[in-house]
VOMIRO-392222 format. One record per residue: residue in three letters; residue number from 1; x, y, z of N, C-alpha, C in turn. Coordinates in Angstrom, 2 decimals, decimal comma, m for minus. Each point is the difference from the previous one (the first is absolute). Example, Ala and Ser with C-alpha at 12.3 -4.5 7.8 and 13.67 -1.06 7.14 Angstrom:
# VOMIRO-392222
ALA | 1 | 13,19 | m5,69 | 7,80 | m0,89 | 1,19 | 0,00 | 0,90 | 1,20 | 0,00
SER | 2 | m0,35 | 1,05 | m0,72 | 0,82 | 1,19 | 0,06 | m0,77 | 1,09 | 0,73
This chain:
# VOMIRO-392222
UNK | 1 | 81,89 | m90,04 | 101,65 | m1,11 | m0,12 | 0,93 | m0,10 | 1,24 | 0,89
UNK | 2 | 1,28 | 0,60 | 0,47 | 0,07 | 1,14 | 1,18 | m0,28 | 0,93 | m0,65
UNK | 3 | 0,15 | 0,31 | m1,56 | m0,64 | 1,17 | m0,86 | m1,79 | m0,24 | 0,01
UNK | 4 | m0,13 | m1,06 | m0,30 | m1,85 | m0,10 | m0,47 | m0,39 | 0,85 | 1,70
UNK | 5 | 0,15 | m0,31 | 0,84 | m0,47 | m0,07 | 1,25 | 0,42 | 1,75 | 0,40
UNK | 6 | 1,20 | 0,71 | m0,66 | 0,46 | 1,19 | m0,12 | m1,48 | 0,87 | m0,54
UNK | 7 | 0,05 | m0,52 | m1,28 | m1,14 | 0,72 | m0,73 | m1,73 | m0,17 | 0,69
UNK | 8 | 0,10 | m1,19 | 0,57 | m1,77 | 0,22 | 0,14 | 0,44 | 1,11 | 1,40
UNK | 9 | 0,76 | 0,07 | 0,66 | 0,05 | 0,72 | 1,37 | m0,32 | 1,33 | m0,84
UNK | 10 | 0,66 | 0,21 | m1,30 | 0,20 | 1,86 | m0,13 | m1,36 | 0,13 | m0,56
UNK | 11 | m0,98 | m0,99 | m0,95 | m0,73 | 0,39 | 0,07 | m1,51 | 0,00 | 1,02
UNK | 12 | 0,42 | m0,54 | 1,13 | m1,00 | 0,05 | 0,84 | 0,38 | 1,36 | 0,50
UNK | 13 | 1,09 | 0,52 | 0,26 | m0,03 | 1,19 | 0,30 | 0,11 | 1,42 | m0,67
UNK | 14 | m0,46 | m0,35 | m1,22 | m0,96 | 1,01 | m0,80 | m0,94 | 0,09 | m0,15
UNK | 15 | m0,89 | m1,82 | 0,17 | m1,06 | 0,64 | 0,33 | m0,10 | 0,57 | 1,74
UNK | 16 | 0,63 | m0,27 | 0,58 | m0,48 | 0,86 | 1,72 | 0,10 | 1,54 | m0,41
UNK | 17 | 0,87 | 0,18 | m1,10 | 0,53 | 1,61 | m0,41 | m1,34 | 0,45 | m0,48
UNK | 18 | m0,08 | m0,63 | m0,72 | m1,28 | 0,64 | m0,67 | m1,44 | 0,15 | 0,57
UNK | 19 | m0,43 | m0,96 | 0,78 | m0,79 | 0,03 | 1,25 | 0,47 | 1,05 | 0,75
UNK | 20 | 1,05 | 0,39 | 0,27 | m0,02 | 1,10 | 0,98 | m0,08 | 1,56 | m0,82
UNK | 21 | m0,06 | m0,17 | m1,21 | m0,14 | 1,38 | m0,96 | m1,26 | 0,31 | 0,35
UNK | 22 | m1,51 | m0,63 | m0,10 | m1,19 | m0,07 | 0,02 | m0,33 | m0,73 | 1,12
UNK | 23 | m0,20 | 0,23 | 1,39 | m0,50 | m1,33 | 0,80 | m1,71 | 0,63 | 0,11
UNK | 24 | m0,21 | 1,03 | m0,53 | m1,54 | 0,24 | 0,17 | m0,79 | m0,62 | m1,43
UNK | 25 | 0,82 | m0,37 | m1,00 | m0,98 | m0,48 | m1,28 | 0,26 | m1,62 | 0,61
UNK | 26 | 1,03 | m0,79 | 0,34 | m0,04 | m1,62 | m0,13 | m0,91 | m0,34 | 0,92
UNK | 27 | 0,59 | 0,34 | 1,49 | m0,97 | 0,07 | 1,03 | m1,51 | 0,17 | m0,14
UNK | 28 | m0,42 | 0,91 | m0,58 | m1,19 | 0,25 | m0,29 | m0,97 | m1,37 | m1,12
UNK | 29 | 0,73 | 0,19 | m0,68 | m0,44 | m1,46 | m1,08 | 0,25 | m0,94 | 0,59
UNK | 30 | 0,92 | m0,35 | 0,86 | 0,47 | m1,36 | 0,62 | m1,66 | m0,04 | 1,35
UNK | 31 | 0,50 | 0,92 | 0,40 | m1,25 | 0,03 | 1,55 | m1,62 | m0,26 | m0,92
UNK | 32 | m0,21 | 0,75 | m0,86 | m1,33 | m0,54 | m1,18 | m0,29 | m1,14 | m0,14
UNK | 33 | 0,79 | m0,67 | m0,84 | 0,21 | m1,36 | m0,33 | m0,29 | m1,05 | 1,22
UNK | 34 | 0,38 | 0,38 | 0,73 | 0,25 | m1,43 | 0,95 | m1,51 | 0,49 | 0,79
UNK | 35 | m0,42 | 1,52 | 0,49 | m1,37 | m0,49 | 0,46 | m1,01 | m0,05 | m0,85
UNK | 36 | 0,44 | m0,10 | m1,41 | m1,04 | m0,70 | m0,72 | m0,02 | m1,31 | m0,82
UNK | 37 | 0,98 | m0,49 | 0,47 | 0,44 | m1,93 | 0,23 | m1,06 | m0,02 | 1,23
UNK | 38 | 0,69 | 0,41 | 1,28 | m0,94 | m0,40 | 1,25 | m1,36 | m0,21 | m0,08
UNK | 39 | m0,74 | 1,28 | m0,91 | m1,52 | 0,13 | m0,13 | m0,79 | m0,96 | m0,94
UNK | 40 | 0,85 | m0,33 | m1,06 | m0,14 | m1,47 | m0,62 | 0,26 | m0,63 | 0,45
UNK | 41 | 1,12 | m0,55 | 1,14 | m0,28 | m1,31 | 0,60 | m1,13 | m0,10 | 1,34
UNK | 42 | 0,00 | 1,19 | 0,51 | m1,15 | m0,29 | 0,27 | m1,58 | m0,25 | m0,25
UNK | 43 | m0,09 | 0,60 | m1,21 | m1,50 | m0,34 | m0,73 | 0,36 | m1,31 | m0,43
UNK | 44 | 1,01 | m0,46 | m0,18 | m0,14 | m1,71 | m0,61 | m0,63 | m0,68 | 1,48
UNK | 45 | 0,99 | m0,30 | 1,19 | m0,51 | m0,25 | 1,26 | m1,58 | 0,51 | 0,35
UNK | 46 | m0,66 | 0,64 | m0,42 | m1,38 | 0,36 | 0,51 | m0,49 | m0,70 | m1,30
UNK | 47 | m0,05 | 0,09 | m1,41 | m0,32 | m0,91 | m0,78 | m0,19 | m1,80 | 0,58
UNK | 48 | 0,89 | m0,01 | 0,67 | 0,41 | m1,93 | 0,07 | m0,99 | m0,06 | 1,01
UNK | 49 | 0,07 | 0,80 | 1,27 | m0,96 | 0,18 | 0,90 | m1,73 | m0,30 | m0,29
């Protein structure tokens, strides 16, 4: 059990590694994405309106 819980830790912190190789490409796609979730949820809300 103290191994499974070993391994997801090392790989959460490859991905933080790897996020920090590039923080201008994830960031950038990540910050995209979500204000264009927002802009669809808001045209649904003015739709229902």
């Amino acid at each position: 059990m103290v191994r499974f819980i070993e391994g997801k830790r090392n790989k959460v912190k490859d991905k933080l590694k790897e996020k920090k190789k590039h923080p201008y490409k994830t960031g950038g796609q990540f910050r995209l994405g979500n204000i264009k979730l927002r802009e669809s949820v808001q045209s649904k809300k003015k739709k229902k309106n």
